[in-house]
Structures are given as structure tokens and as C-alpha cells.
C-alpha positions as CSV (number, residue, x, y, z in Angstrom):
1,X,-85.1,-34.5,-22.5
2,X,-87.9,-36.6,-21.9
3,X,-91.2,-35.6,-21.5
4,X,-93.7,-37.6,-19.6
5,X,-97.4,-36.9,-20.3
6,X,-100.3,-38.1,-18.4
7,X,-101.5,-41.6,-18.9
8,X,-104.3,-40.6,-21.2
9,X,-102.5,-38.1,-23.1
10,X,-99.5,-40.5,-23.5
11,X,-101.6,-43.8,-25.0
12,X,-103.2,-40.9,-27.4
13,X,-99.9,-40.3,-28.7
14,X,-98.9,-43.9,-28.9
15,X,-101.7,-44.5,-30.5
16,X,-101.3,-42.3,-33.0
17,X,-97.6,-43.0,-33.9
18,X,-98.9,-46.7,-34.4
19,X,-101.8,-45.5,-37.2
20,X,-103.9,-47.6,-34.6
21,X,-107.1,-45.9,-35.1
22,X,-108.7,-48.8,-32.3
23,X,-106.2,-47.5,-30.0
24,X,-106.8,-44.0,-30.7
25,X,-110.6,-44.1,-30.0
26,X,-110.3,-46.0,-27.0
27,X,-108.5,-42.9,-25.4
28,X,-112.0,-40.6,-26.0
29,X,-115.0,-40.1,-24.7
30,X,-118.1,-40.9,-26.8
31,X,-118.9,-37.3,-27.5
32,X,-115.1,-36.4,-28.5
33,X,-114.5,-33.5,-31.1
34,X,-111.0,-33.3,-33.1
35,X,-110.7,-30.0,-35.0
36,X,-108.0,-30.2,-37.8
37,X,-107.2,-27.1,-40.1
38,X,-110.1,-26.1,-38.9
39,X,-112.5,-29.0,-40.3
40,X,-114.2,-30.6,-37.2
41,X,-114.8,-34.6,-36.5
42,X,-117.5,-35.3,-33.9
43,X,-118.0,-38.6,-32.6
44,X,-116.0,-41.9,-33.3
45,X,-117.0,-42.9,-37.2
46,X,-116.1,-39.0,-38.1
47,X,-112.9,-39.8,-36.1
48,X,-112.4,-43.1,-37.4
49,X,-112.4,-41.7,-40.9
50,X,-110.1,-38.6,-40.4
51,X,-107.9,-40.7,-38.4
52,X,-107.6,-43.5,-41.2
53,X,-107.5,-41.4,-43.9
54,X,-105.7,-38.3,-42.9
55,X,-103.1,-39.8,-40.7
56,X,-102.1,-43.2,-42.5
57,X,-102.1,-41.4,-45.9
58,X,-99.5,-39.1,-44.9
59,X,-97.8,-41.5,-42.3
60,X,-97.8,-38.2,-39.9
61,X,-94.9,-38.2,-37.0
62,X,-95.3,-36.9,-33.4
63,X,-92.4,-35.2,-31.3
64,X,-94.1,-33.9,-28.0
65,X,-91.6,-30.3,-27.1
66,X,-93.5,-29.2,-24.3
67,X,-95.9,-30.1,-21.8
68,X,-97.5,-28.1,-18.9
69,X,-100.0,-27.8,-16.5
70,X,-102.7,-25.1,-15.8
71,X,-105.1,-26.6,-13.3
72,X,-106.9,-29.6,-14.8
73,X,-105.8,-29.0,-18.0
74,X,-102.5,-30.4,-19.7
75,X,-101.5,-27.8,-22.6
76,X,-99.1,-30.3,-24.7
77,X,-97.2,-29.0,-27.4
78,X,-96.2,-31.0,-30.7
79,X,-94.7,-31.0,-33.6
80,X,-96.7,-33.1,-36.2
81,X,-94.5,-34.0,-39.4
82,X,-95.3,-36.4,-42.0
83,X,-95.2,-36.4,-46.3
84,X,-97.7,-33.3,-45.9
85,X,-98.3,-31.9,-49.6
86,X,-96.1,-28.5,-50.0
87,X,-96.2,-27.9,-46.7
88,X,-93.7,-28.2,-43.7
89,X,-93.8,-29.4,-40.2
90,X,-96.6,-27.6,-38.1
91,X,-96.7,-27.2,-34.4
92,X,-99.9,-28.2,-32.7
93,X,-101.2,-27.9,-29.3
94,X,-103.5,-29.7,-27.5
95,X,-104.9,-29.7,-24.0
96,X,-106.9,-32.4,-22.0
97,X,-108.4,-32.1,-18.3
98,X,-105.9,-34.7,-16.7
């Protein structure tokens, strides 16, 4: 089953599963704020860096399992892989106004 997400959402991901970090912060908003295991970024150099550095290093994979809609706001759900050490695959969910 293929899941089609909204335009923004979707060249997040692609971005992503590229290690593109260009890509990736073209898809935010000046002010954007990633929170990961509970450690927030703010703004595009504290992106940048988790991106590069977090991402790359453990060449993290994507698969998108669900995706709905309440209102505005697209509540994706993925499961984010990668060489993570001692640790499995988590599920992660993100939402975006759309």
C-alpha cells in the first residue's frame, strides 16, 4: 500500500532518505524546531548539525505506515531504522499543518 503524503511532508521525507541536509532545510520555516529523544534543534545551523551528524552517521531509513488527517494537521507515522547503537527500530510520529 502506498501512502501519499502532502507535498511538503513528502520532499521532507525524500530529503531525508537522500542525507541531503540542503533539501531537508528547504522544507522549513526559518523558526523550525526538531525534538529528537527529547534533545531540541532550533533554527537551521542547529538543524544542519543534527541532521549531518545524527542521520548520516547512522545512515537512518524511513518507512511512512500511516498517515492521517485531523483538520490542518497531517499526523504521519514512521518507522525510523538505521545502525542505531543497541537499539531497534523506533516508531516516530510527526505532524505538520498541511
Amino acid at each position: 500500500m502506498t501512502i501519499h503524503l502532502p507535498g511538503p511532508l513528502a520532499a521532507y521525507l525524500e530529503a531525508k532518505r537522500a542525507y541531503d541536509t540542503d533539501a531537508l532545510l528547504a522544507t522549513l520555516t526559518p523558526d523550525a524546531v526538531i525534538t529528537d529523544e527529547g534533545t531540541v534543534y532550533r533554527g537551521a545551523p542547529a538543524i544542519r548539525a543534527w541532521n549531518d551528524r545524527i542521520s548520516k552517521a547512522v545512515r537512518a531509513t524511513y518507512a511512512v505506515h500511516d498517515m492521517r488527517q485531523d483538520g490542518e494537521l497531517a499526523i504521519v507515522t514512521v518507522e525510523v531504522g538505521g545502525n542505531f547503537p543497541k537499539r531497534s527500530a523506533l516508531p516516530a510520529r510527526s505532524a505538520s499543518t498541511t
